[in-house]
ROTI-610186 format. One record per residue (C-alpha): residue in one letter; x, y, z. Coordinates in steps of 0.1 Angstrom, whole numbers, plus 5000, padded with zeros to 4 digits. Layout:
REM ROTI-610186
<A,<X,Y,Z>>
...
This chain:
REM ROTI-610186
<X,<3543,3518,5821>>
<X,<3512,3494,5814>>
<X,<3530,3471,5799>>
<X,<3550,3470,5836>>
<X,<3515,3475,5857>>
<X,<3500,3443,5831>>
<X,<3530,3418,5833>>
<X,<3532,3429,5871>>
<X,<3493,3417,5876>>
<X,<3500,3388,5854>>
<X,<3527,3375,5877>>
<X,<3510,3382,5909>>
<X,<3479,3361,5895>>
<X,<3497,3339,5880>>
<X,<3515,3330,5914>>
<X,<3484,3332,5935>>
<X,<3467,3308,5912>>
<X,<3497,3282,5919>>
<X,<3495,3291,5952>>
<X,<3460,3280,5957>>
<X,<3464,3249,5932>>
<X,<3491,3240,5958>>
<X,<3473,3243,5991>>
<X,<3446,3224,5971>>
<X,<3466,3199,5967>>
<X,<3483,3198,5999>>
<X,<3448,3191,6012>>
<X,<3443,3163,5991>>
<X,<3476,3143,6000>>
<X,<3473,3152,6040>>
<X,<3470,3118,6051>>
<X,<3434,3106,6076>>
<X,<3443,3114,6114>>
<X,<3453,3082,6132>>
<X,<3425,3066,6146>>
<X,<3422,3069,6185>>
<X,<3394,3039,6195>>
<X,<3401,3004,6188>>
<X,<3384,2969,6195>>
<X,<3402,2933,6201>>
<X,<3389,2904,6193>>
<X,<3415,2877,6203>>
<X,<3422,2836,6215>>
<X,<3453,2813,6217>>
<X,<3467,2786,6240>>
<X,<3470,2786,6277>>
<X,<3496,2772,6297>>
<X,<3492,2769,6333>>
<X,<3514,2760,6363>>
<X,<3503,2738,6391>>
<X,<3478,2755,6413>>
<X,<3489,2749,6450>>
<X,<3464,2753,6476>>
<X,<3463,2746,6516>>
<X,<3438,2723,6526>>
<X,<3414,2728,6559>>
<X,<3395,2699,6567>>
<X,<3358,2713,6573>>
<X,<3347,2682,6597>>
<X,<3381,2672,6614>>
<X,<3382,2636,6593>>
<X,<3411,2648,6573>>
<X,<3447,2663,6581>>
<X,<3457,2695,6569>>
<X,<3482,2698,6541>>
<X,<3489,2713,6504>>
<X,<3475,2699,6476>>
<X,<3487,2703,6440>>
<X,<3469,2702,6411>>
<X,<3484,2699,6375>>
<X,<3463,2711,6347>>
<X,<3467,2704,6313>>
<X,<3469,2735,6282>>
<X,<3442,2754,6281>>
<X,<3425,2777,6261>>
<X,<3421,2817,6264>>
<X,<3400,2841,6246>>
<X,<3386,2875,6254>>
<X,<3382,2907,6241>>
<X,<3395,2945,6247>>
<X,<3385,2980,6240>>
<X,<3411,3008,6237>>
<X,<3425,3040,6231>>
<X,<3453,3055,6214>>
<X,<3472,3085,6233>>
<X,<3498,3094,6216>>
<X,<3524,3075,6189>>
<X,<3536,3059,6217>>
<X,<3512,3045,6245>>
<X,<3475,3034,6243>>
<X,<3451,3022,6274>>
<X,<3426,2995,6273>>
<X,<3404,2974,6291>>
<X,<3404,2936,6287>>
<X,<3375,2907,6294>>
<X,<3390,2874,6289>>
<X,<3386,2838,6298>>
<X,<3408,2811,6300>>
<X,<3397,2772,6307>>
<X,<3415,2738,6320>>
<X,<3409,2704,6320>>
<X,<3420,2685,6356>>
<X,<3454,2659,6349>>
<X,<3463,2648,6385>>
<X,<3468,2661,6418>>
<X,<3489,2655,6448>>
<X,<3485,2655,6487>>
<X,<3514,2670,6508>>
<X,<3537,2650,6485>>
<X,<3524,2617,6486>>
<X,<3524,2612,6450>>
<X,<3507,2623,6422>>
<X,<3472,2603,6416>>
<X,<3447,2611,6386>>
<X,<3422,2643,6386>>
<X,<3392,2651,6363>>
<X,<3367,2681,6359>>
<X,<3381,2718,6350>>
<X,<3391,2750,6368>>
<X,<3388,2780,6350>>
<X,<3395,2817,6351>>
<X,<3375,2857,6342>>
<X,<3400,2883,6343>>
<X,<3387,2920,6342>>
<X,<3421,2941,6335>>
<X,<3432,2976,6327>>
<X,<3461,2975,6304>>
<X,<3491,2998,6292>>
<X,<3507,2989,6260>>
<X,<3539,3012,6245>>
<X,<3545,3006,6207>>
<X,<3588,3008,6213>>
<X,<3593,3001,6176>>
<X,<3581,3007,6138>>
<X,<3595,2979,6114>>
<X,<3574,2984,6081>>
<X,<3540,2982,6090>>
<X,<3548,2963,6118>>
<X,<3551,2972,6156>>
<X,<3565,2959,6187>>
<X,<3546,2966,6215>>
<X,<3557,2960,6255>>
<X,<3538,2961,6284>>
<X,<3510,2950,6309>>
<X,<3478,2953,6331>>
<X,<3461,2950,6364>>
<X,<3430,2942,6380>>
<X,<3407,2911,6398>>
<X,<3400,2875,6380>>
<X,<3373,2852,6391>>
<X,<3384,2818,6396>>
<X,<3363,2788,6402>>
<X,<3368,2753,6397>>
<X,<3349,2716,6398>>
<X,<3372,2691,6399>>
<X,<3372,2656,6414>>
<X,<3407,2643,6433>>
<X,<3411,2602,6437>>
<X,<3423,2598,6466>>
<X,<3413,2611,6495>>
<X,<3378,2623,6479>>
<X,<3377,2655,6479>>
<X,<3382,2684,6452>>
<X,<3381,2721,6444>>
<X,<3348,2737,6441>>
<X,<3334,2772,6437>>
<X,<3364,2798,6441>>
<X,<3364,2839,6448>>
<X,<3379,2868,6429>>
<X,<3413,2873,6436>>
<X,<3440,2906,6427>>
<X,<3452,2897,6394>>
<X,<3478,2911,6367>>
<X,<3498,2903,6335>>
<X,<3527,2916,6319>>
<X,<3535,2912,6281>>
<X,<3545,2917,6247>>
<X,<3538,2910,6211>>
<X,<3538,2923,6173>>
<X,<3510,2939,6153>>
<X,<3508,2943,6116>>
<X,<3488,2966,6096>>
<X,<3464,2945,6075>>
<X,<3448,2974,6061>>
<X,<3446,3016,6074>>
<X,<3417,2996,6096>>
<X,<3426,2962,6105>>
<X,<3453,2948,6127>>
<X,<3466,2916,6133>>
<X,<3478,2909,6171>>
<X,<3502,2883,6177>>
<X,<3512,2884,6217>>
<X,<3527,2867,6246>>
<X,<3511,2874,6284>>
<X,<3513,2859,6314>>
<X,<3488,2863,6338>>
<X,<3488,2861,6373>>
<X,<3463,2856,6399>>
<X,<3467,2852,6436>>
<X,<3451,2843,6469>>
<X,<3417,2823,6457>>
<X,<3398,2804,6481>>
<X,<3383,2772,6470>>
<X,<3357,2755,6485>>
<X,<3363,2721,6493>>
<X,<3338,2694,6475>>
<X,<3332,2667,6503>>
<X,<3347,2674,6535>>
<X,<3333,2713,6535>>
<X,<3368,2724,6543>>
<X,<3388,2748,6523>>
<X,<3414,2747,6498>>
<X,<3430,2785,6507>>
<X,<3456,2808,6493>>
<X,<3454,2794,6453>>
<X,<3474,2811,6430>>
<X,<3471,2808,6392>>
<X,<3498,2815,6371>>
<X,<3499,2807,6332>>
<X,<3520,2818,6298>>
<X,<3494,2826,6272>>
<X,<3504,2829,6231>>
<X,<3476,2845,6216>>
<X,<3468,2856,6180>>
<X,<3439,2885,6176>>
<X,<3424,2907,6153>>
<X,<3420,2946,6160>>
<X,<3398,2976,6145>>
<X,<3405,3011,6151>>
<X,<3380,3037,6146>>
């Protein structure tokens, strides 16, 4: 009967002392929780269409018409700050810049004739991203954002003399896409297509005091950036 009572207490100790060596270990190997927060540094190219405007002559010494204006490619950087909700979707929100140099411009078709100085663009957007599939440690990622962008521009047109000035915010959004790779459990790398939208900017007009109304900027942006979660 001891013997029994013994070899019973032996084999209840025995399997509580696996038991716990097991949950020990089970704790050991449960892998960090994903990190929620994230920061994005990122840059690439910028490729802008022509910007068409409608021009008001501000002293009645110029007919009205639309003037084009081809830019060359651009730059873009910026920077976003995030957060993860679920495997699936994160939200963010995104400061970035984007800068062209002036190549020519056009008056109500009349030709194109050579343009210098710049026109540039600060967009201030909330984005949605949705990871849609794993592929090692890489993920493709689809989605887009809205918000306002700040154009403005000084550029000088041959002739007639005259060119964009100081712009205005207008309503502004992208759409987009792209790949990120796990560098480390930390690091990301960000390599994404957007293209950006923004419509209805006012410029002012350099030397007649007219206006150059209703711009719209739209560009195609490849952009390679570098991301920390935390």
């Amino acid at each position: 009967m001891k013997l029994r009572l013994l070899a019973g207490v032996s084999t209840m100790a025995l399997a509580l002392g696996w038991s716990s060596a097991y949950a020990a270990d089970a704790l050991v190997d449960v892998p960090r929780a994903e990190d929620l927060w994230y920061v994005t540094l990122f840059g690439g190219a910028s490729f802008a269409n022509d910007v068409k405007t409608d021009f008001n002559d501000g002293v009645g010494g110029l007919p009205g018409g639309e003037v084009s204006l081809d830019l060359d490619t651009g730059f873009v950087i910026g920077g976003a700050f995030g957060r993860r909700i679920n495997d699936v979707f994160r939200v963010e929100g995104e400061l970035s810049y984007a800068r062209y140099k002036a190549s020519e411009y056009s008056y109500s078709g009349s030709g194109n004739y050579p343009a210098s100085g710049n026109l540039s663009a600060t967009y201030l957007l909330a984005n949605v991203w949705a990871d849609v599939a794993h592929i090692g440690g890489a993920k493709l990622y689809v989605g887009g954002g809205i918000g306002a962008a700040y154009v403005t521009a000084d550029t000088n047109f041959f002739l007639p003399e005259f060119g964009y000035g100081h712009g205005g915010w207008g309503f502004a959004g992208q759409v987009g896409a792209g790949v990120t790779y796990a560098v480390t459990q930390n690091v990301d790398l960000d390599f994404g297509y957007r293209f950006k939208a923004v419509s209805e900017v006012d410029f002012d007009d350099k030397f007649s005091g007219g206006t150059d109304a209703n711009g719209k900027l739209y560009s195609h942006n490849v952009q390679l950036g570098v991301s920390y979660k935390f």
